[in-house]
N, C-alpha and C positions, 0 to 999 in steps of 0.2 A: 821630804816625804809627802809632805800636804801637797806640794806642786805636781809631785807624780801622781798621786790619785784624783787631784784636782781633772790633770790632763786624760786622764786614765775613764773620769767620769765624762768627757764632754765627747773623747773619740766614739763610746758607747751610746752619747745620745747622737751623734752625727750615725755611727751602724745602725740606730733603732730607725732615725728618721729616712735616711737610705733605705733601708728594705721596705718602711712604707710605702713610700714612694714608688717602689718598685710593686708591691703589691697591688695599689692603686690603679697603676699604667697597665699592670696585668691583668687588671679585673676588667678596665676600662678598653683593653683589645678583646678579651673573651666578651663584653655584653656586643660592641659593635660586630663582630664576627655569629653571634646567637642573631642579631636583627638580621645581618645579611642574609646566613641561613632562612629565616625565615621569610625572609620577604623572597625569597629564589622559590625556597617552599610554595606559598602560596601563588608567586608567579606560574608555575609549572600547573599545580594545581588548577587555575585558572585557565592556564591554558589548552590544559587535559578539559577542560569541561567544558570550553570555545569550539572546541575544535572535535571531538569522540569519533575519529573516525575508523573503521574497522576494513579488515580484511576478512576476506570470505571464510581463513582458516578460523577467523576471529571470533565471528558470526556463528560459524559450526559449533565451537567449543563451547560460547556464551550460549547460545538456545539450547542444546544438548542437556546444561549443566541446569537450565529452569525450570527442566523438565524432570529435573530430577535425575538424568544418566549422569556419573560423574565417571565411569570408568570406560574412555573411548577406547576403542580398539585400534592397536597403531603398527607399524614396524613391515605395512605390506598393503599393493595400491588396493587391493582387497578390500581392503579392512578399511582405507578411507569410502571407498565406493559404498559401503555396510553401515558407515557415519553419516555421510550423505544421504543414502536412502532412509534411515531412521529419522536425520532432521528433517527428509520433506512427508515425513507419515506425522510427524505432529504439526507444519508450517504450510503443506501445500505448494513449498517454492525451495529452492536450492539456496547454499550459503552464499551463491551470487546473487541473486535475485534480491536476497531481503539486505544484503550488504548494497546494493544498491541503490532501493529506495531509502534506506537510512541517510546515503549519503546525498541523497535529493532534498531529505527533509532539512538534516542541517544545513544546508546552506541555504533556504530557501521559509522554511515553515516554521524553525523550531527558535523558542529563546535559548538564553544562554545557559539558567539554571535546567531545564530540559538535554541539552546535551551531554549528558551523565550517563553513569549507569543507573540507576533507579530509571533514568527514562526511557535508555534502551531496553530496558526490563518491561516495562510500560507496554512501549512498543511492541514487543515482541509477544507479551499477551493478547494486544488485539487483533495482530496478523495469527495466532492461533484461536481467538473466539472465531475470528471469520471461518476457517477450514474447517474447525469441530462444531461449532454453536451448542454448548453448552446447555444440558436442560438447565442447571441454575447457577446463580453465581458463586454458591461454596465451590462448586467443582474445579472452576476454573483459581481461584483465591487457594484451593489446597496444591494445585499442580502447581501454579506459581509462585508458594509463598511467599503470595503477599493478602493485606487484608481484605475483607470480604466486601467490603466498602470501596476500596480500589477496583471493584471487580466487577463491578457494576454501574450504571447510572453516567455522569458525567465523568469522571475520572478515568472513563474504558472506553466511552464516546468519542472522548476529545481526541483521540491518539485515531480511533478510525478514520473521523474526519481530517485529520491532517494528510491520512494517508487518501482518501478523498480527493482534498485540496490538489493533489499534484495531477489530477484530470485538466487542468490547465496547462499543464504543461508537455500530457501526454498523450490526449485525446483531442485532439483538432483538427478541423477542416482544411487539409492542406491547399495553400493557392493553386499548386499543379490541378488539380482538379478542375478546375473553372479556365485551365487555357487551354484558347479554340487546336494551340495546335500539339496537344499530344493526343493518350488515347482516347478511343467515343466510347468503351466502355470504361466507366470510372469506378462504382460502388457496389457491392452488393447490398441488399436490404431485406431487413426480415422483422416482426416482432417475437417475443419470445415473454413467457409468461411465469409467474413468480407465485406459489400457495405465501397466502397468509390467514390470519387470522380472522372472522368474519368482522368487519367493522360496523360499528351499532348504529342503527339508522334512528332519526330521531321521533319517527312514526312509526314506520314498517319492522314489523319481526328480520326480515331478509331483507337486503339491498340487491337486487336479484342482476345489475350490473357491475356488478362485480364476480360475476358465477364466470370460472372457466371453464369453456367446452374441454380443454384439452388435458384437466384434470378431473372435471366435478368437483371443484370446489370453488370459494372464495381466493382470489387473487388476483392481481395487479399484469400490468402489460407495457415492458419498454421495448423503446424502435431504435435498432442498432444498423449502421451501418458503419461496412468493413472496406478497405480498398482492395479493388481488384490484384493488384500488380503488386502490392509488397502487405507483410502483416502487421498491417494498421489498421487502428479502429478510428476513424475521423468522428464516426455520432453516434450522439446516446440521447435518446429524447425520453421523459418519460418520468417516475411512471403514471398511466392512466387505469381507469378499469379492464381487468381482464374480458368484459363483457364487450369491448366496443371494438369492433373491425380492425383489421390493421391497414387497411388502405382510411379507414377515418384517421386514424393515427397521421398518417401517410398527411394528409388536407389540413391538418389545424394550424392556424397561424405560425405558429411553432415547429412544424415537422419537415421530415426532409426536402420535400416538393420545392419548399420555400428557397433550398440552398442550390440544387440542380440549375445549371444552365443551361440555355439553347444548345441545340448542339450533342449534349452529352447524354448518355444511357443510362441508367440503373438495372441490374439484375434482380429479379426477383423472383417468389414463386407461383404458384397459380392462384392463388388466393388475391393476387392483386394487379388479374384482368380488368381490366377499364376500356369502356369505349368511348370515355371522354377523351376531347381533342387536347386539350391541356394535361393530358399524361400519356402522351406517348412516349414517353421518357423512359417506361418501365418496360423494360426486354423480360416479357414472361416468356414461357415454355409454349413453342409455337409449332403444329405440327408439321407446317410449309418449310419449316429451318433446314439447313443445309445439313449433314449429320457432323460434321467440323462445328458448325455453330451450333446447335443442339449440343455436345461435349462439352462442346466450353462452357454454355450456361450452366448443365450442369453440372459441371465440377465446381465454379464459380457456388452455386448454392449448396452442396457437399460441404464445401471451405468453409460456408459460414458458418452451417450446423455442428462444424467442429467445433469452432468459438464459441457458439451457446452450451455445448456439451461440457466446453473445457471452467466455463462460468457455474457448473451445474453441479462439479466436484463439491464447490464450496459448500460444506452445509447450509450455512445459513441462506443461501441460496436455492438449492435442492428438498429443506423442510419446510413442513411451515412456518413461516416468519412469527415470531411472539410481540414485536416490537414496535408496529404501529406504523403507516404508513410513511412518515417525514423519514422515520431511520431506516427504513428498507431501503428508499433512496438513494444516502448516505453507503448503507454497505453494499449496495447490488454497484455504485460509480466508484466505491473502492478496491471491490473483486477487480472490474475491469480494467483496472488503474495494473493490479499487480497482474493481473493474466497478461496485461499489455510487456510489463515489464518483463516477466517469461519470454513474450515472442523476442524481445530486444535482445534477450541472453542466449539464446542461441535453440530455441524451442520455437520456433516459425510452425507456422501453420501448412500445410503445402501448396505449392505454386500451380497455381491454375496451368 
């Protein structure tokens, strides 16, 4: 009898230590299966925020929804056309346009913790400061929820200038331009002028070079040229006072004169007749022209006035600037940046 419970008690410790053991093994597949999960987690994760890149429908629905619409209207091509139009009445560009320069920025501008959603959010605040310009920054901080500190100052800047920074990549002097053997007309050229704020001079009550004729007021003055033959903006110089010529503009070490080769034309308007021998370069409006070449030039200047017009939408652009001349800068070369991106989507300018 002692022998059977003797055996009776050891089979009992050998079941106990058995299912331990198997408990162990089971706990020890569930913790490596919880790491695995997690480390796939965090891969994904990371990879989500390497990478954020969106689709136009992506873009509609995410900008749509910062604004505060959450209920799209769907089920008829209507109804997207009616999504679109609403997202370019708060953005100024279509969900291709701004899906586009996003995807320029990531791969080109942005860190890693920036390709998020908080930074497309970011993002998308400042391509809407530029279209509305905002009297203050609650306004913009309450349409966005986000804080009023975001909303402002550096943290709103930074995202302009990034979007800025891709004028390097979209605004340039193409080489066709400078070869003898395509066309002799190559650019048009124009200045165009910007209200700001009076800037405080450090004697005088007025800085009276800075006064624009073409507003009466205080403002600034950039020199754009466009290419003739396709819609591109090759230059942007600028800016200077609204007060100074635009053929001085035209002469400063810096201005276009500088990039023009033998050879080649510029269109311009009457404003920048010269009878210096080192600018015959500039084809103004001449009453001896052919009436074929008179058209062309002026359509040619037409074309450009459309560009300035279409830079004109942007508020911040169109009012007066509150922000000091180094940021005017910065957003009048990032207006241009996204208008350029427009023409690239399928918004061209018309063809001479």
């Amino acid at each position: 009898m002692c022998r059977v419970q003797a055996l009776g008690v050891k089979i009992g410790e050998l079941l106990a230590s058995g299912f331990l053991a198997f408990l162990w093994v089971r706990l020890a597949i569930h913790e490596q299966v919880a790491c695995l999960l997690h480390t796939t987690r965090c891969t994904a994760n990371k990879s989500e925020m390497t990478t954020m890149l969106l689709a136009p429908s992506e873009v509609l629905k995410k900008g749509l929804h910062y604004c505060g619409i959450r209920d799209l209207k769907k089920k008829s091509s209507f109804s997207k056309a009616a999504n679109e139009k609403l997202f370019c009445q708060h953005y100024g560009s279509t969900p291709l346009v701004i899906a586009d320069i996003w995807y320029d920025l990531t791969v080109t501008e942005l860190e890693d913790n920036e390709k998020s959603e908080k930074g497309f959010k970011m993002f998308m605040a400042a391509i809407h400061f530029l279209w509305t310009y905002p009297k203050n920054s609650n306004l913009l901080a309450s349409r966005f929820h986000i804080s009023e500190r975001n909303s402002r100052g550096e943290p709103l800047w930074k995202w302009i200038k990034k979007v800025q920074s891709l004028k390097a990549k979209k605004i340039v002097w193409d080489s066709s331009l400078d070869d003898p053997n395509t066309q002799i007309f190559i650019t048009t050229v124009d200045g165009t002028d910007c209200r700001m704020w009076e800037k405080k001079h450090p004697h005088l009550p007025v800085d009276k070079k800075f006064f624009s004729q073409k507003f009466n007021h205080c403002g600034v003055k950039y020199e754009i040229g466009i290419s003739v033959y396709h819609s591109k903006v090759v230059w942007i110089n600028g800016p200077y006072r609204a007060g100074e010529h635009d053929k001085t503009v035209l002469r400063k070490p810096d201005g276009l004169k500088t990039k023009v080769k033998e050879g080649k034309l510029v269109i311009a308007d009457a404003g920048y007749v010269s009878s210096r021998a080192d600018e015959q370069f500039l084809a103004v409006p001449n009453a001896k022209d052919p009436k074929e070449l008179k058209n062309f030039k002026s359509r040619a200047r037409c074309r450009h006035e459309t560009f300035n017009g279409r830079i004109k939408f942007f508020k911040c652009l169109s009012e007066t600037f509150r922000h000091g001349i180094e940021k005017h800068k910065i957003a009048f070369e990032a207006v241009c940046v996204i208008v350029q991106y427009q023409m690239d989507n399928g918004a061209e300018i018309f063809a001479v």
